[in-house]
N, C-alpha and C positions, 0 to 999 in steps of 0.2 A: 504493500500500500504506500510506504514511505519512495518508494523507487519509481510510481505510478504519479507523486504527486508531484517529486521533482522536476517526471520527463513532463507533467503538462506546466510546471512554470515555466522551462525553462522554455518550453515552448510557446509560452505567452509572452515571453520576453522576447525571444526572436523574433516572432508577429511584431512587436511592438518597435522594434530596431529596425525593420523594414524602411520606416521613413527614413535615416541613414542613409539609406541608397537611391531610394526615389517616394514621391508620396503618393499612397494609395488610393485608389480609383471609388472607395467608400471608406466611411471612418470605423477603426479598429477599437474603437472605445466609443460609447455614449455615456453621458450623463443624463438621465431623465426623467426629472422634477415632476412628480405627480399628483399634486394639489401645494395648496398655497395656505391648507387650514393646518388648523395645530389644537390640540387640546391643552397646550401648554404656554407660559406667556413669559417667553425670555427675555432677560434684559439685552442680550447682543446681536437675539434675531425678531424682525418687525412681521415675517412674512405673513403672520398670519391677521397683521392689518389690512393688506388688500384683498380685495372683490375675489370672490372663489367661484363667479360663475365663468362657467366655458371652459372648464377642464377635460381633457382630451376623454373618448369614450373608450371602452373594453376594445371596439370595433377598429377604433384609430391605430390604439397603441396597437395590437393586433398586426393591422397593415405596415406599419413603421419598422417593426421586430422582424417581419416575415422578408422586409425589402432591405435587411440588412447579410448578404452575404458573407462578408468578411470580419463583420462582431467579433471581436473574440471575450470584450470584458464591458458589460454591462452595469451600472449602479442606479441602485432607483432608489432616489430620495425626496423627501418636502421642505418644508412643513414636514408634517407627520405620516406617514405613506398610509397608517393605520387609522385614518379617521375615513380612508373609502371603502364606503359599504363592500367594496367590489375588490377590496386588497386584495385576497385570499387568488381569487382569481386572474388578476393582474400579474401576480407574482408568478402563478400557471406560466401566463404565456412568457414573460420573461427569462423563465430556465428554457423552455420547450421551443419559443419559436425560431430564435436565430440560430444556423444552420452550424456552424464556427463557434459558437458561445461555450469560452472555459472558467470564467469566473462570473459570477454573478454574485454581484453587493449589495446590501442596502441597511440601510440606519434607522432606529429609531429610541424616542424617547422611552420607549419601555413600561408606558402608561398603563396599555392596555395587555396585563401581560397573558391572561389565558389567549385570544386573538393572535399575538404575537406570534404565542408557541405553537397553535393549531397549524397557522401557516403556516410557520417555517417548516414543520413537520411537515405537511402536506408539498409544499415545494421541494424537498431532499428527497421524496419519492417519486416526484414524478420523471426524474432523469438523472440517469446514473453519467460519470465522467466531467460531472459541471460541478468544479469548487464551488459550496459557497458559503458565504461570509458576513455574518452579521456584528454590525456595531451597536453596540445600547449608550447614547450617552449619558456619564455623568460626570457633573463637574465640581463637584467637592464633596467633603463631608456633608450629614441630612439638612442640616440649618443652610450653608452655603450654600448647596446645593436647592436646595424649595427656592431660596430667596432668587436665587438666579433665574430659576426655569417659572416661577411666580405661582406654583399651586402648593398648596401643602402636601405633604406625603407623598410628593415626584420624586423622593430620594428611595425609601421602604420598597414604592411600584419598580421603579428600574433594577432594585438590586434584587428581587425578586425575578424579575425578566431575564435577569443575566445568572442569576442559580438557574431558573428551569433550563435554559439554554445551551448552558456551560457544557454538560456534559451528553448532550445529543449529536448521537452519532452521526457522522458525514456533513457535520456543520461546522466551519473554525468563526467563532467570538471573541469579539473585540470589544475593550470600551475605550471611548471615543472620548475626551476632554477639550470644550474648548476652553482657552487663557485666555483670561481676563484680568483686570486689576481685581475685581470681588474676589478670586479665587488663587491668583498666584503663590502666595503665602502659605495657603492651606492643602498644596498638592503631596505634602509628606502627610499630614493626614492621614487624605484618600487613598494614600498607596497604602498605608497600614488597615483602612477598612477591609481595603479589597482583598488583601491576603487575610482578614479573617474571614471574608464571608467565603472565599475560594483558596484553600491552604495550596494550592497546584499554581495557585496566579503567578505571573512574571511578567516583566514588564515589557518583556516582546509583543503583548498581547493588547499595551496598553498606546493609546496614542495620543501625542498631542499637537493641539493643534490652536496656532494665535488666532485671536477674533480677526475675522476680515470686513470690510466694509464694499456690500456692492447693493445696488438701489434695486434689481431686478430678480436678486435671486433671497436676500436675506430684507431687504428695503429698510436699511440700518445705517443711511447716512451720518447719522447723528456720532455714530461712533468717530467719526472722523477726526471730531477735535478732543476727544477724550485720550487720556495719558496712553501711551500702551507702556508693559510690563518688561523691564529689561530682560531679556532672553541669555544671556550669556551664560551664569554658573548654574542656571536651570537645565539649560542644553547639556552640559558637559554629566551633570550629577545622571542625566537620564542615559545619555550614553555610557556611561560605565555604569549603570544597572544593566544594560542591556550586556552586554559583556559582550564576548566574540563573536563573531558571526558564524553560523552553521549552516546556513543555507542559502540559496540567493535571495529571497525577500528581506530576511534579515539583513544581509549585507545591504541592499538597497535603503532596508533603513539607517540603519547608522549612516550611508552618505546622505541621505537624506535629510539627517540631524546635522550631519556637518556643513554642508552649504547652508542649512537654514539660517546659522548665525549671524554670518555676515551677512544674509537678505537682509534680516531682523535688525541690524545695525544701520541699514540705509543705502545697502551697497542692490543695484538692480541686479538680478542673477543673470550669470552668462549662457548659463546651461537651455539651447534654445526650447522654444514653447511648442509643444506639439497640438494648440489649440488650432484646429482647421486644416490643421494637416494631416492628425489621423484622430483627432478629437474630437468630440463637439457636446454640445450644449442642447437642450431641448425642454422650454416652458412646460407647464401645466396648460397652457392653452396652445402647443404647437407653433411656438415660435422656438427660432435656431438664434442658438447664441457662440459666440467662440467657444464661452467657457463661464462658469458662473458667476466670476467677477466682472468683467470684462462688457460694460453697459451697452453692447452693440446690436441692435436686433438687426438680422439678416434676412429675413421672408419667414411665411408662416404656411408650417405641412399643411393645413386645408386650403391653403393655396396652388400647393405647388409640392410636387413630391421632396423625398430629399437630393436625387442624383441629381436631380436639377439644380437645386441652390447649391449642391457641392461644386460645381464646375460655373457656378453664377459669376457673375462680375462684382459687384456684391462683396463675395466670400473671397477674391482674389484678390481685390484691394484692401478687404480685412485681415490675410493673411501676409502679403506686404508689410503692412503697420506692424503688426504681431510682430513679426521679422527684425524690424525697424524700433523694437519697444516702446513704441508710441503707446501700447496699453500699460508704460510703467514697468514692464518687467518684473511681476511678482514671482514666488516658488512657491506656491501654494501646495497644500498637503494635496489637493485632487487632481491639482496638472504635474508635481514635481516625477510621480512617479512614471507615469508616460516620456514626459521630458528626460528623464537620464537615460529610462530606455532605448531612444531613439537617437541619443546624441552618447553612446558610450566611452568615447574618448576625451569629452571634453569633459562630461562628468567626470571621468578619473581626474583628467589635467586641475580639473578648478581644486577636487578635492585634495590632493595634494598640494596644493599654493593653502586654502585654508588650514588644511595640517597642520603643514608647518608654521606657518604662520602661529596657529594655535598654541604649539612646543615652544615657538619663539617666547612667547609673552608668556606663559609658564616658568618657562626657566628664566626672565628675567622676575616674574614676582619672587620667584624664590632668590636672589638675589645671586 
């Protein structure tokens, strides 16, 4: 099983390095936002202030899934995926419809946790050979935690969500942190929670991730002029929990951590964006986006199929910019990992300059 799940990373990694050599003729990853409601009211994410009418049907996403031949890694996220009547079903065609599909993602608050678990279960059977991979997030201990996510007793429901979950067979679980200033402080906490409520937890399992500010996917402008939390001996302390690397995901994350730092200091990442080149973005109402931060809408699938806007004029002048880091040049946790895939050299080159770099200013604090 361990030798079955290598040969499909490392096979979804090679899918993914493809762009390296040329860009492919459909995108190799979606992202695909499936409502804009939330049963939870966070301070970092607004989505579930805007209008929730006109979200894509069973029928769309369906068509969308079915006309993606080259899929290989699918995430489906909100808002809350689990506040549609129709999850359960949704997530069906998600493992089942695209043809290439080897990992299949998706997040949620862990509210609703009997739901949760029916699905997941119910998805892990319907197709063998497809990772897949749930995140529940939490972002601090229970007080920080309610305070953040704004309902009481959202800290008890997820960690509940994530016992049931834990230990179900042919599913890998993750919990998902985003940083914030309410929370920074308190992430030694939550790492002491989590190893009592799962004495197996490690922190390979666990991820974090800086609050981001985008108007269309999170509509959390507001966070723009607020502090963010310095990133430095927080990076480092996670990387050395994580310890060596044993597989290629792992590895990918420690570089992962490592170039983050210096994004997180001000520096735009080098490592290029694979947003439109094998990536893409996809509203709750069928609008195509580069990428979730990235405030660009490009055409909308009840308009216009997707092979169409892929090769749009449109999408090839928003691929330009990208190029050009006109969108700012983020690493964000949801593009960073396509992006090293696809650029494997520079990712090593940059991580090595940060390395050292890193050793540098080490061995001078110690004097």
């Amino acid at each position: 099983m361990l030798l079955d799940r290598a040969t499909r990373r490392l096979a979804l990694v090679g899918r993914l390095a493809e762009t390296w050599v040329h860009r492919p003729p459909s995108p190799n990853r979606v992202v695909l936002d499936v409502t804009r409601r939330c049963n939870l009211r966070c301070r970092m994410c607004h989505t579930w202030r805007a209008p929730s009418e006109g979200e894509l049907g069973l029928d769309e996403i369906d068509a969308l899934l079915s006309a993606l031949p080259r899929l290989v890694w699918l995430d489906v996220t909100g808002g809350e995926p689990f506040v549609r009547r129709d999850a359960a079903q949704l997530l069906g065609l998600a493992i089942e419809r695209p043809p290439a599909l080897q990992v299949l993602h998706f997040q949620t608050n862990g509210w609703a946790t009997e739901r949760v678990v029916e699905a997941t279960a119910a998805t892990r059977a319907r197709r063998a050979g497809v990772e897949l991979i749930v995140t529940v997030s939490i972002d601090g201990p229970p007080a920080i935690h309610d305070a953040i996510r704004g309902r009481a007793g959202a800290f008890v429901r997820a960690l509940a969500t994530l016992r049931s979950l834990w230990s179900m067979p042919g599913v890998e679980v993750h919990v998902g942190t985003t940083i914030t200033a309410d929370n920074v402080d308190a992430l030694d906490e939550l790492g002491t929670r989590l190893l009592d409520a799962l004495p197996d937890f490690h922190a390979r399992r666990w991820h974090l991730n800086w609050a981001q500010v985008s108007a269309h996917f999170y509509g959390n402008e507001h966070l723009a002029s607020e502090p963010r939390p310095a990133p430095g001996e927080l990076i480092r302390r996670l990387r050395r929990r994580r310890g060596v690397p044993t597989g290629l995901v792992e590895l990918m994350e420690q570089l992962y951590l490592l170039n983050l730092e210096p994004f997180l200091r001000g520096e735009p990442s080098r490592i290029p964006c694979q947003a439109l080149r094998s990536t893409v973005f996809v509203s709750p109402e069928g609008e195509l986006y580069p990428c979730h931060l990235y405030d660009r809408p490009l055409g909308n699938l009840r308009e216009h199929d997707l092979a169409t806007l892929w090769e749009s004029a449109a999408v090839a002048e928003a691929r330009r910019d990208i190029e050009a880091l006109a969108c700012g040049g983020c690493f964000s946790a949801c593009e960073a990992y396509p992006a090293m895939a696809g650029a494997p050299l520079t990712t090593l080159r940059q991580s090595l300059r940060h390395g050292l770099a890193l050793w540098a200013e080490a061995r001078a604090a110690r004097g």
